[in-house]
C-alpha positions in Angstrom: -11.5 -18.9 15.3 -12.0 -15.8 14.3 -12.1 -12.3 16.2 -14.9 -10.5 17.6 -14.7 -7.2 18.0 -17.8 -4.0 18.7 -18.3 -1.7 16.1 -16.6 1.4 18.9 -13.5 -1.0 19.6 -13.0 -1.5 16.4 -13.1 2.4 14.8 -10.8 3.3 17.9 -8.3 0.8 17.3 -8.6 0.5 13.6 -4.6 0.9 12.6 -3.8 -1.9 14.5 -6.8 -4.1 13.2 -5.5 -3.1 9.7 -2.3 -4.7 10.1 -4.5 -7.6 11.5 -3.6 -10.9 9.1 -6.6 -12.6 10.1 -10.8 -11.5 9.8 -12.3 -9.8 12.1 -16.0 -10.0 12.9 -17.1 -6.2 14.3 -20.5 -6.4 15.9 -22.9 -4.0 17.6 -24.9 -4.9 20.3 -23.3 -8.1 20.3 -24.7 -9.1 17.0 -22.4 -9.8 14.2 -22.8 -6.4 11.2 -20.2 -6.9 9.0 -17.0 -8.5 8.6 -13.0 -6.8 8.3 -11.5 -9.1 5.7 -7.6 -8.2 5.0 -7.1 -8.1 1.2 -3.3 -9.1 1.8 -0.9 -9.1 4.9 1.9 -6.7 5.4 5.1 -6.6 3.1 7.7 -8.1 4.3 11.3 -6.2 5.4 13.3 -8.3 2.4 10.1 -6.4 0.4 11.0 -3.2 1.5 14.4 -3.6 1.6 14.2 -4.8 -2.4 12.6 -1.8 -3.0 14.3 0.6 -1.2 17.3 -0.6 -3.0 15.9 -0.4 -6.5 15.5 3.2 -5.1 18.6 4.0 -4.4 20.0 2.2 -8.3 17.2 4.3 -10.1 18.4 7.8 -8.5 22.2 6.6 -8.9 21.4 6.0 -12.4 19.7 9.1 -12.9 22.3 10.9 -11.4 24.8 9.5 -13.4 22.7 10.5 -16.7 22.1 14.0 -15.5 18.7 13.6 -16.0 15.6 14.5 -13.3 12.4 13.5 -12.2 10.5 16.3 -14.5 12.7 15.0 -17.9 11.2 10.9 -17.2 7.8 12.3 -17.1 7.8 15.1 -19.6 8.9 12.7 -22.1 6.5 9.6 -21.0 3.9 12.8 -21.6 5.3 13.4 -24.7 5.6 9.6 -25.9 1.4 9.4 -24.6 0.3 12.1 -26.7 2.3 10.8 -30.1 1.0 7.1 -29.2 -2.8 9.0 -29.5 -2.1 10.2 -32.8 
């Protein structure tokens, strides 16, 4: 069964229909206009917690080689430009 919502309800309330997982009809004057379909639902915590992890390795191993942010992308720029050649 899906969810019927008005077209005011559903602009007012939209961050919580975003982290809806199922579609939402949104209608106006009780007829049905369009259709909130949710590409994907919401990562999950192991997700986050993967990633905040991978985090935490990539800055210790940065750290460790003394090297920043601005050094990883000056030299992906520099490896771009030679691939062009």
């Amino acid at each position: 069964m899906e969810t019927k919502v008005g077209v005011k309800e559903f602009r007012a309330n939209l961050p919580s229909y975003l982290e809806s997982l199922s579609p939402i009809a949104i209608t106006r004057h009780g007829e049905t206009i369009g259709y909130y379909i949710p590409a994907r639902g919401g990562r999950k915590q192991a997700e986050l917690d993967a990633l905040k992890e991978a985090a935490a390795t990539l800055e210790s191993m940065m750290s460790a080689l003394r090297i920043s942010e601005d050094d990883i992308a000056g030299d992906f720029k520099a490896r771009r430009a030679a691939d062009k050649r």
